[in-house]
C-alpha positions in Angstrom: -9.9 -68.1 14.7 -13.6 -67.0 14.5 -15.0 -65.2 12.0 -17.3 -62.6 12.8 -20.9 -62.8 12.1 -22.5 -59.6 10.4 -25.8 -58.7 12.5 -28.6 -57.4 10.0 -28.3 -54.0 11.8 -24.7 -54.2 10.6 -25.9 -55.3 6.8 -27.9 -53.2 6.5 -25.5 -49.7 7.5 -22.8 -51.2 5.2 -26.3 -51.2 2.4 -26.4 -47.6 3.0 -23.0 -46.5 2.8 -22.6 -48.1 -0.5 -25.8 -46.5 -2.2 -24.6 -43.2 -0.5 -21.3 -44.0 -2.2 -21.5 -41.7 -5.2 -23.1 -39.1 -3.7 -20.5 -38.7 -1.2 -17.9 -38.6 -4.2 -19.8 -35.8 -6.1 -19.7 -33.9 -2.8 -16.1 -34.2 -2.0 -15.7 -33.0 -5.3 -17.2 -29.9 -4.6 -15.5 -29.3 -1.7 -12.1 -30.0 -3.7 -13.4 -27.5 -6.3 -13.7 -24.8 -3.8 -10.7 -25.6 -2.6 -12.0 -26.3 1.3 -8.9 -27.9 2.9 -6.8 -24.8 1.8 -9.3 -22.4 3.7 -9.6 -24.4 6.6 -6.0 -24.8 6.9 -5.7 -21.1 6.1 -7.8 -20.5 9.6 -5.7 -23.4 11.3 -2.2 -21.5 10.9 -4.0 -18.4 12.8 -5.1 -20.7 16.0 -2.7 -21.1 18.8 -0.4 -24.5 17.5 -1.0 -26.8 20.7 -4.9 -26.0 20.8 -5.9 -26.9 17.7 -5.9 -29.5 15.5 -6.8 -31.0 11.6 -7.9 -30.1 9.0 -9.6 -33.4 9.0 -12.3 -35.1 6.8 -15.3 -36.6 7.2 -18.3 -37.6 5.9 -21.6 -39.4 6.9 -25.1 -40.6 5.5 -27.5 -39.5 8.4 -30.5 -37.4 7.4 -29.0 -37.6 4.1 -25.3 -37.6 2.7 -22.6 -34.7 3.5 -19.0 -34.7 3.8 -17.1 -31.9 5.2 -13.2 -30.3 6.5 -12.9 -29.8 10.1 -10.6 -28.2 12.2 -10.7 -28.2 16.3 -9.6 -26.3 18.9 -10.0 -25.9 22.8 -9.7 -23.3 25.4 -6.5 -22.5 27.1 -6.2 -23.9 30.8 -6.5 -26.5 32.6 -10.6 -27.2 32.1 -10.3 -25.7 28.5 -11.2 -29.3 27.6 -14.6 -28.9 28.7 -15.5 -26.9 25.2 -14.4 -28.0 22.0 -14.7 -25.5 19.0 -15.4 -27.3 15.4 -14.9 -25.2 12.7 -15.4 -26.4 9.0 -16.7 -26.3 5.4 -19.4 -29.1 4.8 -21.1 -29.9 1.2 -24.6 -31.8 2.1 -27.1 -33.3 -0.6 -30.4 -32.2 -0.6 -32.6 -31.6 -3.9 -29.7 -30.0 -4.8 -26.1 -29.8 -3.2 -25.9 -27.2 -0.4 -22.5 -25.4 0.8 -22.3 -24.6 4.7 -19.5 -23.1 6.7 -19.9 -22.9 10.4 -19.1 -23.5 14.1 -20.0 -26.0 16.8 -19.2 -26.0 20.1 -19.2 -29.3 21.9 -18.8 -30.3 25.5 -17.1 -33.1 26.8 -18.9 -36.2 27.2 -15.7 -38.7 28.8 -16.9 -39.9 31.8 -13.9 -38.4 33.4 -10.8 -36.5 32.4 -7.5 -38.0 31.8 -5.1 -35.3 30.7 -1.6 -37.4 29.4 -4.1 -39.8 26.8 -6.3 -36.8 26.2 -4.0 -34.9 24.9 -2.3 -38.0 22.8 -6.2 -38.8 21.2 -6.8 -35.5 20.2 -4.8 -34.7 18.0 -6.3 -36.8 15.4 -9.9 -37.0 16.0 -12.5 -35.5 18.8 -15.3 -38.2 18.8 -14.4 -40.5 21.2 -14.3 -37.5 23.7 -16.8 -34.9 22.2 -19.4 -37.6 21.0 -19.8 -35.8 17.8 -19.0 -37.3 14.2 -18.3 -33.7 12.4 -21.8 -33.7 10.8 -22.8 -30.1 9.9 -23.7 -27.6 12.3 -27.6 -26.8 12.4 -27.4 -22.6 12.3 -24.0 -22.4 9.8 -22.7 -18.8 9.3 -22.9 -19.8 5.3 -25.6 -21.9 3.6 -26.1 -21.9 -0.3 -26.9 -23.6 -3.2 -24.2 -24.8 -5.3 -24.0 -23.3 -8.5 -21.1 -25.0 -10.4 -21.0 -21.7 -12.9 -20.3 -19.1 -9.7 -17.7 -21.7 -8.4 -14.8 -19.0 -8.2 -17.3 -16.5 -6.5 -18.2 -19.7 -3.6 -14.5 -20.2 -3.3 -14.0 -16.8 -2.2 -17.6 -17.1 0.1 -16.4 -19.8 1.8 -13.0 -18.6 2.9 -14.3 -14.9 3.9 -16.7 -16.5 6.0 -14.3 -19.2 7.7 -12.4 -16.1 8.8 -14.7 -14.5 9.5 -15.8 -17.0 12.4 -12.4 -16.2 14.1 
């Protein structure tokens, strides 16, 4: 058996996601404080049950750290695959931590269409068709500064505006 040789490329990602490390904690802990997941899965229950999917979560380093809980859903129809609708609650670090809730639409990047594994993949995740890694969306419906003292106040924000994007 092989072993695997790390490229620097490789080095230095794995170098990044370990300083990134804490940051990426102290944002999920926001995000647990405001009680995310709940919300999204309060949209979730309101979508139709065989088009939509999650809550999920994620989390990335690129421009700087976030973390985020994503729901996903698709048209109906046959070609409703073409559009995918992300829907989430994302904490990013800045100077100070921001708060976003938004939408992104995606379109299918596959080269081609194959319904049975489609349907089998997406229930879990969306990248691997949609290209996208759940980073936040660039024009989100909600974007502010969090304050831990008006936590309760955010909590409320956050899930008015996730019904809000319906």
């Amino acid at each position: 058996m092989r072993r695997s040789l790390h490229t620097p490329a490789s080095i230095l990602q794995q170098v990044r996601l370990l300083r990134a490390e804490p940051a990426r904690t102290q944002l999920a802990a926001i995000l647990d404080g405001l009680d995310a997941w709940r919300a999204v899965e309060t949209v979730l229950a309101g979508l139709p049950r065989l088009l939509s999917w999650g809550p999920k979560a994620v989390s990335g380093i690129q421009p700087v750290p976030w973390v985020g809980v994503v729901i996903w859903a698709r048209a109906p129809g046959y070609d409703g695959y073409r559009v995918l609708t992300v829907r989430g609650v994302w904490a990013q670090a800045s100077e100070a931590a921001r708060v976003m809730v938004g939408v992104k639409r995606l379109h299918y990047r596959a080269p081609f269409y194959e319904a049975e594994a489609y349907h089998k993949l997406i229930r879990k995740n969306f990248d691997l068709y949609y290209g996208d890694d759940g980073s936040p969306p660039s024009q989100p419906a909600l974007d502010v500064i969090y304050d831990e003292a008006e936590r309760l106040a955010l909590r409320a924000q956050v899930k008015e505006a996730l019904i809000g994007l319906g």
